[in-house]
N, C-alpha and C positions, 0 to 999 in steps of 0.2 A: 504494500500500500504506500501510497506517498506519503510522507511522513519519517518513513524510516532512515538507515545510512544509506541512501541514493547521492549521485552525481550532482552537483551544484547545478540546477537548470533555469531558465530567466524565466519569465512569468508571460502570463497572458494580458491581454488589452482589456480593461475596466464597463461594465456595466452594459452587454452589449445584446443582441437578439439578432442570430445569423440565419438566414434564412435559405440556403444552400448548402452545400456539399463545399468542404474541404477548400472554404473562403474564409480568411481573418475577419473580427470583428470592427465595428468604426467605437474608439472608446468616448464613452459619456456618462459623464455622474449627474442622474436626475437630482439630484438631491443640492447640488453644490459642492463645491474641490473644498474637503476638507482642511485642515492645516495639514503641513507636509511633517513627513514622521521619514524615519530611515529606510522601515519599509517601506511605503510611496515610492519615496526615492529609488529604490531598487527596481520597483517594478517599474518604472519608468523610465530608465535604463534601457528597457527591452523593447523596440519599434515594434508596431502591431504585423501580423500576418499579412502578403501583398493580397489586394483584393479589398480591404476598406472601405469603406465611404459610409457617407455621412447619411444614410438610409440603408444600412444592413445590405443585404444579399439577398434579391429575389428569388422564391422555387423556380427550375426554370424544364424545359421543356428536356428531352432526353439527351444525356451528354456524357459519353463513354470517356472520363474522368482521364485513365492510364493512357486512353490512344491518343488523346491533343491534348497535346506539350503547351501548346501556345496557348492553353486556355488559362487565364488568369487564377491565379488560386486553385491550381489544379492539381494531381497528387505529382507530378513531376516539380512543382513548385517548393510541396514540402516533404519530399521523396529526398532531396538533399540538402534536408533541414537548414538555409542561413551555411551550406558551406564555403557561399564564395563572397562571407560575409570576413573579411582579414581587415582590421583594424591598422590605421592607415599609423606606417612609422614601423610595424612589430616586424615587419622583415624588410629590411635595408636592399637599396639597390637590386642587380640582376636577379637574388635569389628571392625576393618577393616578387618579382615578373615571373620567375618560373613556377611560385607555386601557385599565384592567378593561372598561370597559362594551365596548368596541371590540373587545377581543379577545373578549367573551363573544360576540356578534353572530358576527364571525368561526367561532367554536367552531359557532354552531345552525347559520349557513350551513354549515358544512363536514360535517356530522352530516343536515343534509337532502339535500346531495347525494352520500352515502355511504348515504341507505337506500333513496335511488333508483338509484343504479348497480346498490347488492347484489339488487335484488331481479331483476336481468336476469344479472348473473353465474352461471355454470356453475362457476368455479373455486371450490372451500369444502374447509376443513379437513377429517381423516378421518371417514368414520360408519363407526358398528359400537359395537359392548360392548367398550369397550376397558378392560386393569387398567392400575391404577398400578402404574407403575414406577419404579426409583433404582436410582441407584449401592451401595445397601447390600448388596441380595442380588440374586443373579438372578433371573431370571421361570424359572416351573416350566417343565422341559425343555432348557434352553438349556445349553450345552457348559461354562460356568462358566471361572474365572479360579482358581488355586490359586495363592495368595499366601505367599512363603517367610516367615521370620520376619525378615526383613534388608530395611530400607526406605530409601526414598530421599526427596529433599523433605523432608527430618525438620525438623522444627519449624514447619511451614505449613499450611494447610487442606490441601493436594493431596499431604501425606504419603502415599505407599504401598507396600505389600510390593511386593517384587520377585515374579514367575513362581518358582514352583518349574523346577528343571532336567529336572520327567518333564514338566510341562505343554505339550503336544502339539497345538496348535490343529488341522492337518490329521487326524492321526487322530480327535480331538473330531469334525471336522464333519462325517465319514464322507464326503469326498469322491467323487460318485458318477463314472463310469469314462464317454467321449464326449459331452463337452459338443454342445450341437446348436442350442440356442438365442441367436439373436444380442441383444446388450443394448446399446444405442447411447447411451454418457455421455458428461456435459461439464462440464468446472469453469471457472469464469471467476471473476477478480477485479476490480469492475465498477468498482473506485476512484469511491465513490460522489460523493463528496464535491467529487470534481473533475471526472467527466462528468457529473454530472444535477445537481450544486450551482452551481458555476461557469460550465459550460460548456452547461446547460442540456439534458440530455440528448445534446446533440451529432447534430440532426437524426436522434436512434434510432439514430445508429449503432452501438450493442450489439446492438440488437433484429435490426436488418438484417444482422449478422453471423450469429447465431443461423437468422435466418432461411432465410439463404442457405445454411448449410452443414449448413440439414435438410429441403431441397426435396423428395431422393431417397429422403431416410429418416430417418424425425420421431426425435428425441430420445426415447428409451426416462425417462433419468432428468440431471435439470442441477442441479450443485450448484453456490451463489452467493453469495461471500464480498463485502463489504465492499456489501450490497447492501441499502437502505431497502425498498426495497416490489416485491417480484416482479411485481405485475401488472402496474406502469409497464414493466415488459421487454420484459413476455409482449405488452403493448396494441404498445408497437413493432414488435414484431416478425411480430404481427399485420398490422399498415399495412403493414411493408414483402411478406408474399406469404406468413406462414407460415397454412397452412391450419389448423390444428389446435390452437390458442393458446388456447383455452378448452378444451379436454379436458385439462389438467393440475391435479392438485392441488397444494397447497403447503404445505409447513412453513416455518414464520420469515417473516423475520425475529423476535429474543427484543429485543434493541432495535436504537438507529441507530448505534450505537459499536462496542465488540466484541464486540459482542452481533448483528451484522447477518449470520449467515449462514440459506443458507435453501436448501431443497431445494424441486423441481418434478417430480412423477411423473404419466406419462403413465396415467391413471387408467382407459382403455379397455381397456390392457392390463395393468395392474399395479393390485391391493387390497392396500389396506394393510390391517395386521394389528394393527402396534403402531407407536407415533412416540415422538420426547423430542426434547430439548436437553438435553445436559448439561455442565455445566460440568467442565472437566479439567486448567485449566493457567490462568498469570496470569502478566501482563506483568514483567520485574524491575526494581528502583526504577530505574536509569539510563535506562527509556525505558516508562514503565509508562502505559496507556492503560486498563486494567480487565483483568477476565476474561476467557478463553478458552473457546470451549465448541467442539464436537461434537454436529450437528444429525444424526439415526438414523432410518431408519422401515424396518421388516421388511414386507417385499411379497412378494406372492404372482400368479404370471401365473397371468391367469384363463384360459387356454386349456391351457395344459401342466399349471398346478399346482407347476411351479418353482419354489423359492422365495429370497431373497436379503436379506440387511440392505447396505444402501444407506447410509453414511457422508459427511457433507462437516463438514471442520476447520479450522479458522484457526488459527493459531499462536503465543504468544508472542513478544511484543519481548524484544530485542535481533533482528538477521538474524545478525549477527557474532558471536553468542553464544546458539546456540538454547535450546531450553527456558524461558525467563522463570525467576520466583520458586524455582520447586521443581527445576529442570536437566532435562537433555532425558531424562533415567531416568526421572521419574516421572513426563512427558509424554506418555511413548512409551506405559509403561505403562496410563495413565489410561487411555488410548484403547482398548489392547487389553484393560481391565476392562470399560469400556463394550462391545465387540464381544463377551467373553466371557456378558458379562449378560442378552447380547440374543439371539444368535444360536443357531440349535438344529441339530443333527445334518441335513446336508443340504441345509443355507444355503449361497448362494453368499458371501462378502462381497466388497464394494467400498469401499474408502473413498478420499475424494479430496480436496483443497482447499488452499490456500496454506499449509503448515506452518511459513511464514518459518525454514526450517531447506532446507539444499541438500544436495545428494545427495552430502557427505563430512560431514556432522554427523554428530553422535554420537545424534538422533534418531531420525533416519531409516535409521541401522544399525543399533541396535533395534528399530525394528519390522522391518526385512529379516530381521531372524532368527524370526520368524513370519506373515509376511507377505512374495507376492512383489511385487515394485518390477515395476509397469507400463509407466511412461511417466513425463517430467518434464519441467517447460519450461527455457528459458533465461534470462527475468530473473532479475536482485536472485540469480545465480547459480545457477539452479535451484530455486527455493524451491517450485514448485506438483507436485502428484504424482496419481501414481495407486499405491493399494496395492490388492491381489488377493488373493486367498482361492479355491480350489474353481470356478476360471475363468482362461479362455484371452484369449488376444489375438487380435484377429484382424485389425483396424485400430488405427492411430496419427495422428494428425492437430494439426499445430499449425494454428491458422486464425485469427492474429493477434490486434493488441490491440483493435479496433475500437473505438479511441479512450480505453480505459482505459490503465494504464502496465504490468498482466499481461498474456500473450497468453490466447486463451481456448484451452484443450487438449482435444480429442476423443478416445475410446478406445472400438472397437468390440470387445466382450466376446464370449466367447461362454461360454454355463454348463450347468449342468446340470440 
Protein backbone atom coordinates (compact mmCIF):
# COMPACT_ATOMS: atom_id res chain seq x y z
CA UNK A 1 0.00 0.00 0.00
CA UNK A 2 1.27 3.51 -0.27
CA UNK A 3 2.36 4.60 2.64
CA UNK A 4 4.87 2.07 3.28
CA UNK A 5 9.06 2.17 2.57
CA UNK A 6 8.35 2.94 -1.23
CA UNK A 7 10.50 5.09 -3.61
CA UNK A 8 10.28 8.95 -3.16
CA UNK A 9 7.48 9.74 -5.99
CA UNK A 10 6.08 13.44 -6.62
CA UNK A 11 2.51 13.84 -6.22
CA UNK A 12 -0.55 14.56 -8.28
CA UNK A 13 -2.31 17.95 -9.58
CA UNK A 14 -4.97 19.24 -6.76
CA UNK A 15 -8.78 19.05 -6.76
CA UNK A 16 -9.53 17.90 -10.07
CA UNK A 17 -12.48 15.63 -12.05
CA UNK A 18 -10.91 13.87 -15.33
CA UNK A 19 -13.12 12.87 -17.59
CA UNK A 20 -11.17 10.48 -19.89
CA UNK A 21 -8.63 7.89 -20.13
CA UNK A 22 -5.08 8.37 -19.08
CA UNK A 23 -5.21 12.50 -19.32
CA UNK A 24 -3.69 14.70 -16.27
CA UNK A 25 -5.82 16.63 -14.24
CA UNK A 26 -6.22 20.84 -14.63
CA UNK A 27 -5.48 21.62 -10.79
CA UNK A 28 -8.19 23.97 -8.65
CA UNK A 29 -8.94 24.45 -5.17
CA UNK A 30 -12.66 25.28 -4.96
CA UNK A 31 -12.30 26.35 -1.68
CA UNK A 32 -9.31 28.96 -1.99
CA UNK A 33 -5.18 28.25 -1.85
CA UNK A 34 -4.61 27.75 1.48
CA UNK A 35 -1.53 29.10 3.24
CA UNK A 36 1.49 27.28 1.85
CA UNK A 37 3.00 24.57 4.35
CA UNK A 38 6.17 22.32 3.15
CA UNK A 39 3.84 19.86 1.96
CA UNK A 40 2.15 22.27 -0.67
CA UNK A 41 5.31 23.10 -1.54
CA UNK A 42 6.22 19.78 -2.47
CA UNK A 43 3.48 19.00 -4.33
CA UNK A 44 3.84 21.73 -6.40
CA UNK A 45 7.07 20.99 -7.37
CA UNK A 46 5.50 18.38 -9.48
CA UNK A 47 3.81 19.82 -13.07
CA UNK A 48 0.50 18.40 -13.65
CA UNK A 49 0.17 15.25 -16.24
CA UNK A 50 0.39 16.79 -20.21
CA UNK A 51 -3.21 16.87 -21.21
CA UNK A 52 -4.78 19.69 -18.65
CA UNK A 53 -6.93 22.24 -19.09
CA UNK A 54 -8.95 24.31 -17.53
CA UNK A 55 -12.26 22.06 -18.16
CA UNK A 56 -11.09 18.48 -17.36
CA UNK A 57 -11.16 15.96 -20.13
CA UNK A 58 -14.19 15.02 -22.12
CA UNK A 59 -15.46 11.04 -22.45
CA UNK A 60 -14.74 10.98 -25.99
CA UNK A 61 -15.70 8.66 -28.79
CA UNK A 62 -13.42 5.25 -29.37
CA UNK A 63 -9.75 5.62 -29.12
CA UNK A 64 -7.33 2.71 -29.07
CA UNK A 65 -5.19 4.56 -26.22
CA UNK A 66 -1.46 2.10 -27.19
CA UNK A 67 -1.84 2.58 -31.07
CA UNK A 68 -1.61 6.66 -31.34
CA UNK A 69 1.27 7.95 -29.97
CA UNK A 70 0.31 11.38 -31.00
CA UNK A 71 -2.73 11.32 -28.95
CA UNK A 72 -2.32 13.62 -26.07
CA UNK A 73 -2.29 12.02 -22.71
CA UNK A 74 -2.04 8.92 -24.12
CA UNK A 75 -0.55 5.77 -22.57
CA UNK A 76 2.79 6.36 -24.66
CA UNK A 77 2.72 9.78 -22.84
CA UNK A 78 2.80 8.02 -19.44
CA UNK A 79 4.21 4.68 -20.74
CA UNK A 80 7.79 6.73 -20.16
CA UNK A 81 6.66 8.32 -17.18
CA UNK A 82 8.50 12.39 -17.39
CA UNK A 83 11.75 10.21 -18.75
CA UNK A 84 12.91 12.93 -20.96
CA UNK A 85 12.17 15.09 -18.19
CA UNK A 86 16.51 15.82 -17.15
CA UNK A 87 16.73 18.97 -15.08
CA UNK A 88 18.59 21.56 -16.82
CA UNK A 89 22.56 21.91 -15.46
CA UNK A 90 22.57 17.84 -13.93
CA UNK A 91 24.43 16.77 -16.97
CA UNK A 92 27.04 19.15 -18.35
CA UNK A 93 27.89 19.56 -21.94
CA UNK A 94 28.10 16.52 -24.63
CA UNK A 95 27.18 13.85 -22.14
CA UNK A 96 23.66 15.50 -21.22
CA UNK A 97 23.20 15.75 -25.34
CA UNK A 98 23.66 12.14 -25.33
CA UNK A 99 21.60 11.01 -22.64
CA UNK A 100 18.43 13.41 -24.25
CA UNK A 101 19.45 11.82 -27.58
CA UNK A 102 19.34 8.20 -25.80
CA UNK A 103 16.23 8.71 -24.06
CA UNK A 104 14.74 10.24 -27.23
CA UNK A 105 15.76 6.93 -29.23
CA UNK A 106 14.21 5.14 -26.29
CA UNK A 107 10.91 7.31 -26.55
CA UNK A 108 10.60 6.25 -30.85
CA UNK A 109 11.56 2.72 -29.93
CA UNK A 110 8.84 2.54 -27.26
CA UNK A 111 6.12 4.45 -29.51
CA UNK A 112 6.97 1.92 -32.56
CA UNK A 113 6.21 -0.97 -30.46
CA UNK A 114 3.17 0.51 -28.95
CA UNK A 115 1.54 1.04 -32.46
CA UNK A 116 2.29 -2.28 -33.31
CA UNK A 117 0.97 -4.01 -30.37
CA UNK A 118 -2.24 -1.46 -30.50
CA UNK A 119 -3.08 -2.39 -33.77
CA UNK A 120 -3.67 -6.21 -32.61
CA UNK A 121 -5.35 -5.22 -29.30
CA UNK A 122 -9.07 -5.81 -28.68
CA UNK A 123 -8.98 -4.01 -25.22
CA UNK A 124 -9.76 0.07 -26.02
CA UNK A 125 -11.32 2.73 -24.07
CA UNK A 126 -15.35 3.27 -24.29
CA UNK A 127 -17.05 4.05 -27.83
CA UNK A 128 -20.32 5.65 -28.18
CA UNK A 129 -21.49 9.72 -27.89
CA UNK A 130 -20.58 10.18 -24.65
CA UNK A 131 -21.34 13.91 -22.56
CA UNK A 132 -19.08 15.44 -20.34
CA UNK A 133 -19.28 15.17 -17.11
CA UNK A 134 -18.17 16.74 -13.38
CA UNK A 135 -18.44 16.90 -10.08
CA UNK A 136 -20.40 20.31 -10.56
CA UNK A 137 -23.92 19.00 -11.59
CA UNK A 138 -25.39 15.88 -12.38
CA UNK A 139 -25.81 14.36 -15.61
CA UNK A 140 -29.62 14.69 -16.65
CA UNK A 141 -31.70 11.90 -14.80
CA UNK A 142 -29.41 10.66 -12.33
CA UNK A 143 -30.81 10.40 -8.50
CA UNK A 144 -28.74 13.78 -7.57
CA UNK A 145 -26.94 14.55 -4.18
CA UNK A 146 -28.86 17.22 -1.92
CA UNK A 147 -26.26 19.12 0.00
CA UNK A 148 -27.20 20.69 3.55
CA UNK A 149 -25.84 24.05 4.03
CA UNK A 150 -23.34 22.74 6.81
CA UNK A 151 -19.92 21.56 5.27
CA UNK A 152 -17.14 19.66 6.18
CA UNK A 153 -13.40 19.90 4.63
CA UNK A 154 -13.84 23.65 5.17
CA UNK A 155 -11.05 25.54 3.87
CA UNK A 156 -9.67 22.97 1.05
CA UNK A 157 -10.40 22.02 -2.46
CA UNK A 158 -12.71 18.83 -1.20
CA UNK A 159 -14.94 21.23 0.94
CA UNK A 160 -18.49 19.92 0.86
CA UNK A 161 -22.10 20.01 2.15
CA UNK A 162 -23.19 17.51 4.01
CA UNK A 163 -26.47 15.06 2.69
CA UNK A 164 -29.44 16.72 3.60
CA UNK A 165 -31.22 14.32 6.41
CA UNK A 166 -34.50 13.57 3.65
CA UNK A 167 -31.78 12.44 1.07
CA UNK A 168 -32.71 8.87 0.48
CA UNK A 169 -30.36 7.14 -2.00
CA UNK A 170 -32.57 3.74 -1.83
CA UNK A 171 -35.73 5.31 -2.51
CA UNK A 172 -33.69 7.61 -5.32
CA UNK A 173 -32.69 4.52 -7.14
CA UNK A 174 -36.08 2.88 -7.15
CA UNK A 175 -34.70 -0.40 -6.12
CA UNK A 176 -36.27 -2.89 -8.20
CA UNK A 177 -37.83 -6.15 -6.16
CA UNK A 178 -35.71 -10.09 -7.06
CA UNK A 179 -32.41 -9.52 -8.05
CA UNK A 180 -31.73 -12.46 -10.77
CA UNK A 181 -28.72 -11.45 -12.25
CA UNK A 182 -25.24 -12.63 -11.14
CA UNK A 183 -22.39 -9.99 -11.28
CA UNK A 184 -18.81 -11.42 -10.41
CA UNK A 185 -16.30 -8.57 -8.87
CA UNK A 186 -12.92 -8.06 -7.75
CA UNK A 187 -10.72 -5.52 -6.20
CA UNK A 188 -7.09 -6.07 -5.72
CA UNK A 189 -4.35 -3.91 -4.50
CA UNK A 190 -1.57 -4.88 -6.85
CA UNK A 191 1.40 -2.95 -4.76
CA UNK A 192 2.80 -1.85 -7.88
CA UNK A 193 5.78 -0.68 -7.01
CA UNK A 194 6.90 -3.63 -5.35
CA UNK A 195 5.40 -6.64 -7.51
CA UNK A 196 6.05 -5.46 -11.01
CA UNK A 197 8.88 -2.75 -9.86
CA UNK A 198 11.10 -4.65 -7.74
CA UNK A 199 10.04 -7.90 -7.95
CA UNK A 200 9.51 -7.83 -11.59
CA UNK A 201 6.00 -8.94 -11.90
CA UNK A 202 6.67 -11.96 -9.71
CA UNK A 203 6.59 -14.61 -12.56
CA UNK A 204 2.54 -13.06 -13.13
CA UNK A 205 1.72 -14.17 -10.08
CA UNK A 206 -1.23 -11.59 -9.92
CA UNK A 207 -2.29 -12.50 -13.36
CA UNK A 208 -2.21 -16.28 -12.24
CA UNK A 209 -4.32 -15.55 -9.20
CA UNK A 210 -6.89 -13.73 -11.38
CA UNK A 211 -6.77 -16.34 -13.47
CA UNK A 212 -7.27 -19.07 -11.59
CA UNK A 213 -10.08 -17.85 -9.58
CA UNK A 214 -12.17 -17.19 -12.83
CA UNK A 215 -11.65 -20.53 -14.75
CA UNK A 216 -15.44 -21.37 -13.65
CA UNK A 217 -16.65 -17.96 -14.18
CA UNK A 218 -14.85 -14.92 -15.90
CA UNK A 219 -14.82 -11.60 -14.00
CA UNK A 220 -18.19 -9.64 -14.71
CA UNK A 221 -16.03 -6.22 -13.57
CA UNK A 222 -12.17 -5.97 -11.51
CA UNK A 223 -11.33 -2.80 -9.82
CA UNK A 224 -7.40 -2.17 -9.50
CA UNK A 225 -5.68 0.00 -7.14
CA UNK A 226 -2.12 0.88 -6.96
CA UNK A 227 -1.80 -0.53 -10.58
CA UNK A 228 0.40 1.09 -13.70
CA UNK A 229 -0.90 -0.58 -16.74
CA UNK A 230 -3.98 -3.03 -16.71
CA UNK A 231 -2.99 -4.94 -19.77
CA UNK A 232 0.46 -6.08 -18.10
CA UNK A 233 -2.20 -8.13 -15.79
CA UNK A 234 -4.72 -8.96 -18.02
CA UNK A 235 -1.23 -10.28 -20.67
CA UNK A 236 -0.56 -12.51 -17.24
CA UNK A 237 -3.07 -13.76 -16.66
CA UNK A 238 -3.74 -14.59 -20.06
CA UNK A 239 -0.33 -16.80 -20.20
CA UNK A 240 -1.36 -18.31 -17.14
CA UNK A 241 -5.15 -20.04 -18.76
CA UNK A 242 -7.56 -17.16 -18.53
CA UNK A 243 -9.41 -17.50 -21.76
CA UNK A 244 -11.12 -14.23 -22.06
CA UNK A 245 -8.29 -11.50 -21.21
CA UNK A 246 -8.81 -9.59 -24.34
CA UNK A 247 -12.63 -9.09 -24.01
CA UNK A 248 -12.29 -6.46 -21.36
CA UNK A 249 -12.32 -2.93 -21.43
CA UNK A 250 -10.41 -0.46 -19.39
CA UNK A 251 -10.48 2.74 -17.51
CA UNK A 252 -7.15 4.20 -15.81
CA UNK A 253 -4.85 4.04 -14.80
CA UNK A 254 -5.14 8.75 -14.56
CA UNK A 255 -1.38 8.35 -13.52
CA UNK A 256 1.53 5.93 -11.67
CA UNK A 257 1.02 7.55 -8.12
CA UNK A 258 -2.39 8.14 -6.69
CA UNK A 259 -3.51 8.44 -9.49
CA UNK A 260 -3.02 4.42 -10.46
CA UNK A 261 -6.54 3.05 -10.03
CA UNK A 262 -8.23 1.41 -12.83
CA UNK A 263 -11.37 -0.60 -13.63
CA UNK A 264 -11.80 -3.74 -16.29
CA UNK A 265 -15.39 -4.60 -17.62
CA UNK A 266 -16.08 -7.47 -19.34
CA UNK A 267 -17.27 -5.73 -22.47
CA UNK A 268 -19.26 -8.98 -24.11
CA UNK A 269 -21.52 -8.53 -21.49
CA UNK A 270 -21.58 -5.16 -20.14
CA UNK A 271 -21.67 -1.25 -22.45
CA UNK A 272 -20.69 1.32 -21.10
CA UNK A 273 -22.77 4.24 -21.11
CA UNK A 274 -20.75 6.94 -19.38
CA UNK A 275 -16.93 6.71 -17.53
CA UNK A 276 -14.69 9.53 -15.38
CA UNK A 277 -12.14 9.65 -12.64
CA UNK A 278 -12.66 11.82 -10.29
CA UNK A 279 -10.86 13.21 -7.94
CA UNK A 280 -12.46 13.22 -4.11
CA UNK A 281 -10.05 13.20 -1.30
CA UNK A 282 -6.15 14.11 -0.79
CA UNK A 283 -3.43 12.71 1.29
CA UNK A 284 -2.89 14.91 4.93
CA UNK A 285 0.45 16.72 5.30
CA UNK A 286 1.83 13.99 7.94
CA UNK A 287 1.87 11.32 5.10
CA UNK A 288 0.77 13.03 1.84
CA UNK A 289 1.57 11.39 -1.54
CA UNK A 290 -1.17 13.49 -3.83
CA UNK A 291 -4.70 13.10 -4.73
CA UNK A 292 -7.28 10.71 -4.39
CA UNK A 293 -9.61 9.80 -6.86
CA UNK A 294 -12.63 7.46 -7.60
CA UNK A 295 -12.50 5.75 -11.08
CA UNK A 296 -16.88 5.32 -12.22
CA UNK A 297 -18.29 3.91 -15.41
CA UNK A 298 -22.20 3.31 -15.66
CA UNK A 299 -23.00 -0.01 -17.62
CA UNK A 300 -25.42 -1.55 -19.15
CA UNK A 301 -25.99 -5.70 -19.72
CA UNK A 302 -26.55 -6.01 -23.06
CA UNK A 303 -28.63 -9.14 -22.74
CA UNK A 304 -31.02 -8.17 -19.74
CA UNK A 305 -30.64 -4.39 -20.01
CA UNK A 306 -29.80 -4.11 -16.25
CA UNK A 307 -28.15 -1.46 -15.42
CA UNK A 308 -25.39 -0.56 -12.64
CA UNK A 309 -22.41 2.40 -11.88
CA UNK A 310 -19.42 0.28 -11.17
CA UNK A 311 -17.03 2.34 -8.58
CA UNK A 312 -13.26 1.53 -7.58
CA UNK A 313 -11.58 4.09 -4.79
CA UNK A 314 -8.24 4.50 -3.11
CA UNK A 315 -8.02 6.25 -0.19
CA UNK A 316 -6.33 8.89 1.75
CA UNK A 317 -3.18 8.68 3.96
CA UNK A 318 -2.97 8.46 7.04
CA UNK A 319 -4.56 4.38 7.69
CA UNK A 320 -4.60 5.58 11.43
CA UNK A 321 -6.34 8.54 10.78
CA UNK A 322 -8.71 8.04 7.65
CA UNK A 323 -9.96 10.65 5.51
CA UNK A 324 -6.50 12.74 4.56
CA UNK A 325 -6.69 16.63 4.19
CA UNK A 326 -10.43 17.21 4.28
CA UNK A 327 -11.51 14.11 7.20
CA UNK A 328 -13.38 11.14 6.52
CA UNK A 329 -16.94 13.49 6.35
CA UNK A 330 -16.05 14.97 3.34
CA UNK A 331 -14.59 11.65 1.95
CA UNK A 332 -17.34 9.73 2.55
CA UNK A 333 -19.24 12.31 1.07
CA UNK A 334 -17.27 13.09 -2.14
CA UNK A 335 -17.80 9.65 -3.02
CA UNK A 336 -21.52 9.58 -2.46
CA UNK A 337 -21.77 13.06 -4.71
CA UNK A 338 -20.00 11.25 -7.30
CA UNK A 339 -22.58 8.10 -7.15
CA UNK A 340 -25.38 10.66 -6.78
CA UNK A 341 -24.02 12.41 -10.08
CA UNK A 342 -23.92 9.48 -11.98
CA UNK A 343 -26.23 7.15 -11.01
CA UNK A 344 -30.05 7.19 -12.31
CA UNK A 345 -33.21 5.52 -10.97
CA UNK A 346 -32.76 1.61 -11.23
CA UNK A 347 -28.99 1.54 -11.17
CA UNK A 348 -27.57 -1.07 -9.23
CA UNK A 349 -24.24 0.60 -7.54
CA UNK A 350 -21.18 -1.13 -6.52
CA UNK A 351 -18.25 0.54 -5.21
CA UNK A 352 -15.06 -1.11 -4.17
CA UNK A 353 -11.33 -0.52 -3.56
CA UNK A 354 -8.72 0.14 -0.72
CA UNK A 355 -10.27 3.15 1.25
CA UNK A 356 -7.09 2.94 3.72
CA UNK A 357 -9.98 3.41 6.23
CA UNK A 358 -11.04 -0.13 8.40
CA UNK A 359 -14.39 -1.01 9.19
CA UNK A 360 -14.41 1.14 12.62
CA UNK A 361 -13.53 4.48 10.94
CA UNK A 362 -15.57 7.05 10.86
CA UNK A 363 -15.41 6.76 6.82
CA UNK A 364 -16.68 3.82 6.32
CA UNK A 365 -19.75 4.47 8.94
CA UNK A 366 -20.73 7.15 6.71
CA UNK A 367 -21.07 5.75 3.90
CA UNK A 368 -22.99 2.56 5.87
CA UNK A 369 -25.54 4.93 6.60
CA UNK A 370 -26.35 4.85 2.70
CA UNK A 371 -24.65 2.34 1.44
CA UNK A 372 -24.71 -1.60 2.53
CA UNK A 373 -21.17 -2.97 3.66
CA UNK A 374 -20.43 -6.16 1.46
CA UNK A 375 -17.59 -7.77 2.21
CA UNK A 376 -13.88 -6.44 3.65
CA UNK A 377 -10.54 -7.85 3.87
CA UNK A 378 -8.16 -8.28 6.76
CA UNK A 379 -4.99 -6.40 6.03
CA UNK A 380 -3.53 -2.84 7.40
CA UNK A 381 -6.96 -3.99 9.45
CA UNK A 382 -9.51 -4.13 7.10
CA UNK A 383 -8.83 -1.26 4.89
CA UNK A 384 -10.27 -2.83 1.27
CA UNK A 385 -14.25 -3.05 0.81
CA UNK A 386 -17.19 -3.72 -0.88
CA UNK A 387 -20.03 -1.07 -0.79
CA UNK A 388 -23.68 -2.13 -2.20
CA UNK A 389 -26.58 -0.34 -3.56
CA UNK A 390 -29.97 -2.13 -5.19
CA UNK A 391 -27.88 -5.69 -4.95
CA UNK A 392 -27.50 -8.86 -3.06
CA UNK A 393 -24.80 -11.07 -2.14
CA UNK A 394 -24.46 -14.05 -3.18
CA UNK A 395 -20.80 -15.20 -2.95
CA UNK A 396 -17.79 -13.91 -0.78
CA UNK A 397 -14.39 -14.84 -1.55
CA UNK A 398 -10.93 -13.87 -0.18
CA UNK A 399 -8.29 -15.54 -2.68
CA UNK A 400 -5.13 -14.20 -1.25
CA UNK A 401 -2.30 -11.77 -1.84
CA UNK A 402 -0.68 -13.31 -4.82
CA UNK A 403 2.37 -11.75 -4.07
CA UNK A 404 1.09 -8.10 -3.53
CA UNK A 405 0.85 -7.02 0.49
CA UNK A 406 -3.43 -6.67 -0.15
CA UNK A 407 -5.36 -9.84 -0.55
CA UNK A 408 -7.32 -9.67 -3.73
CA UNK A 409 -11.40 -9.97 -2.45
CA UNK A 410 -14.13 -11.48 -4.70
CA UNK A 411 -17.83 -10.61 -4.31
CA UNK A 412 -20.41 -12.49 -6.32
CA UNK A 413 -23.48 -9.91 -6.68
CA UNK A 414 -26.59 -10.40 -7.68
CA UNK A 415 -28.86 -7.30 -9.09
CA UNK A 416 -31.58 -6.26 -10.65
Amino acid sequence: MLGETTPPRPGAASGSDAEALLVGPPIKNVAGTPPQTPWQARREKSPPVSGASDQGLLSGHTRDVAADPSTKGSRLDRGVWRAGLVPPGLVPGLLGLSVLLSLGLIAALFALASQHRGANETIRVPEGDFKPTGVTKPVPGAVGYNASSATVGNGHWCQIGMPKSDWNLTQRLQCKAAPQLRVKSLTYNLEWWKLFGQKKGNGGSAGRLIAESSRVEPYDLMAFQECNDVQRVLADAEHAGMVNSRGYRILGPLDPFTGAVALAWLDTKWKAMMFGITGVAEDAPSEWWGERYVAWVRLQHRQTGATLLFLNHHGPLPVHAPGGLCGPDATAFQLLRVIGYHAKPGDAVLLLGDFNANATSATVSRLAKHLEQAYEGKKYGGVDHFFTKCAEVAERHNLGRGGSDHEALSVVFKVR
